[in-house]
Every structure is written in C-alpha cells, then in structure tokens.
C-alpha positions, 0 to 999 in steps of 0.5 A: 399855776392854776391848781384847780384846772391841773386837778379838773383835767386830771378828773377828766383823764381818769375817766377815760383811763383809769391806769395810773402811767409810770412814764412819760413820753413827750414826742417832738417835731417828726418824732410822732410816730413812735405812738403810731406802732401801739397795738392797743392804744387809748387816745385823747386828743387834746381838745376833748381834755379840759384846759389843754393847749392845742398844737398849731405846728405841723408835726405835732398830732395833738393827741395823748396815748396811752399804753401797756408796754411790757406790763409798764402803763406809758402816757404819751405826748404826741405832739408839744408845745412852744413858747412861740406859739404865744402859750406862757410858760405855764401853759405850755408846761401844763401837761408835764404838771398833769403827767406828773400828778397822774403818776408818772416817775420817769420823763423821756423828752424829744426834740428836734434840734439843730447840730452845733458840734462839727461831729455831728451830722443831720440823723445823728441821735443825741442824748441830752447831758444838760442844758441851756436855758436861753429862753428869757423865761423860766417855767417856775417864776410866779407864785409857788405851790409845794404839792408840785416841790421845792420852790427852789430846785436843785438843778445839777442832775436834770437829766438822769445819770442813771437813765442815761446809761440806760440809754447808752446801754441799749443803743450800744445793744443795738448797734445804733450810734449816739451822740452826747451833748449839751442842748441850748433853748432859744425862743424861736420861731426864728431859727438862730443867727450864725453869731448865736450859734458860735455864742453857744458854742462857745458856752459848751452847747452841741445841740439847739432847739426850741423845747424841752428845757421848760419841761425838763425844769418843771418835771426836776421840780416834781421829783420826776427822772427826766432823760432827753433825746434830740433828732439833729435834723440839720446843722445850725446857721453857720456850720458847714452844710446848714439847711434850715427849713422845717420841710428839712427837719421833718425829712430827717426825722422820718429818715431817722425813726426806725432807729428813735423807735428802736431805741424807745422801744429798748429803753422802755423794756429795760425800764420795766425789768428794773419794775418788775 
C-alpha cells in the first residue's frame, strides 16, 4: 500500500472538513440514495480527492458525503469500487484505509446481491453473517505496514455480533422484515453460472455479489466494527425466477429504499445513544 498517498488524500479531506466522522457509510449499486436525504451535507466528489479511484458503473454517484446525524459525524461512500472495474485490491479498498485513518470506528457496508437461499425473494433485506471469499485475491497480500494492524488478522467476527443485533433490534422496531445469511464474492462482471451457484450453496452461502468482502477484511484489520447489509435484488442463475440484468438490480433496489433508508436511519440513532 501507498502510505504517502492515503496520508496526502487524507490532508486534502481535512481541508475541507475538519470533523473527525465516527461511521462509515459505503453505499452500493441503487442503494445511493440514502445520502440524497441529508439536510446538511458536505460533499466531495471523488475526483477533486487526491488519488481516489473513479466510479465507471451506473449507480454509483462517486461522491463522499459527509454529515451530523443525531450529533454523531457520518462519512459516506456514495458509490464503490470492484475488483472488475480493473482497480487492484489495493485501490479499491483504498477509501476503507482512508475512512479508517480519518477516524472512524464502525463500517456499514452495502450491496446488492443475488438470492441464493430459496426463502428469499428479490427485496428482501439481508444482514450479512459472514462470508465468503471466492475473488481469487485478498486485499492484505503484499507488503505490510502495522499503523493499519496485525499482519495476520483474526477473522472469525468479521461482522459484529453486537452491531447485528443492533440491526435486528430496529428492524424488528420497525416491522421491516430481515433476513440473515452468509454472502459469497465472485470477481465478476459475469454474473455467476447455475453450477457456481449450487457450489456456494452447497458451502452455506445465501447471498452473492461482486463487493464488500475486500472491504470488510481491510477494515477487520484496522480494529474497525464492520456490519453488512445486502439489497437481494434478484435471485441468482439457477433458482426459481431468476432475472439477471443490471436494469433488474437497480429497480429493485429503488423499490426497496424506503425501507434501506429506515433501517439506516434507525441503526444510526441507536449508534449515537450508545455515543452519548
């Protein structure tokens, strides 16, 4: 990793805003909206940020925003990026190492994502348990630097048991329905085949996507809280009613964001009572 570029970008924020942001916020395919409803918001887009990535896929605005929500300074990620965009797992997880040194202590990740689990169906919200790392690559292979953690990470709580419950604690509030399941990442841009979908389901996966997974390792590494929420906005190849098109995805996940927003909306409250 390029440590004199994270620290440049992160001169270059600060100049703009000088708030130390205590969550993370990084928002996938049709999920970007949820920054659209800020009353207040700074916003950066990425290419004014010094050596940021640029987005290339519809859905993703490419900008950060930042935010007071109930007192508690939120940095969001208003589009991602993929591994199959051509960007090395270094630069595409090269935000998560500038959130992280920024200040922030807890990561909500979002995605779109396929259904692999015949109980779900396309809308269904669900919160990512663990994962599945089928990428090819891992986002911590090369040199090593401990000012961003151990070398070696300890990975068997990747996504919080106590900002799960968070979750499941204001979605049962708010009578919005939430399914739980593990999240398998292929590399994509090819959606997956229906043998690599049976392979996955047959390892304990109930969701796939194209994302998060380097995220959520890199911000494990960095003593970050990570939890995850993925939009089913189809089923995947093989199951009943598959439909895979990205026009698909993104209807879905517009027909779905009152209830994403919500539940964001909720589980950042709650985050800043436990601040307070």
């Amino acid at each position: 990793m390029n440590i004199a570029q994270i620290h440049e970008t992160i001169d270059a924020i600060r100049a703009k805003v000088p708030v130390r942001p205590q969550i993370g916020i990084v928002l996938g395919s049709g999920l970007g909206e949820y920054a659209d409803q800020f009353p207040s918001p700074t916003i950066i887009p990425y290419e004014d940020i010094p050596h940021f990535p640029q987005v290339t896929i519809v859905g993703h605005k490419g900008r950060l925003v930042f935010q007071e929500i109930e007192g508690l300074p939120v940095v969001v990620m208003q589009g991602r990026f993929h591994y199959y965009e051509g960007y090395s797992m270094e630069q595409l997880t090269f935000p998560i190492r500038v959130m992280g040194q920024l200040g922030i202590r807890r990561l909500i990740l979002t995605n779109a994502a396929g259904g692999a689990n015949l109980n779900f169906s396309p809308g269904d919200l669900m919160l990512i348990t663990d994962h599945l790392n089928l990428m090819g690559m891992n986002p911590l292979r090369g040199p090593h630097d401990a000012e961003f953690g151990e070398r070696f990470p300890d990975m068997t709580c990747v996504y919080h048991p106590e900002e799960r419950e968070v979750f499941e604690t204001v979605a049962q509030r708010l009578q919005i329905p939430l399914q739980k399941g593990v999240y398998a990442a292929f590399s994509g841009p090819s959606y997956e085949t229906p043998a690599e979908i049976r392979m996955i389901r047959t390892l304990g996966a109930d969701a796939v996507g194209m994302s998060t997974v380097p995220e959520a390792i890199v911000a494990t590494q960095m003593g970050i809280r990570v939890s995850g929420v993925s939009c089913i906005t189809n089923m995947a190849a093989g199951m009943p009613g598959a439909k895979l098109t990205h026009e698909d995805v993104m209807e879905t996940a517009n027909r779905v964001k009152h209830q994403f927003i919500a539940l964001l909306n909720g589980v950042i409250q709650e985050f800043a009572k436990a601040n307070t």
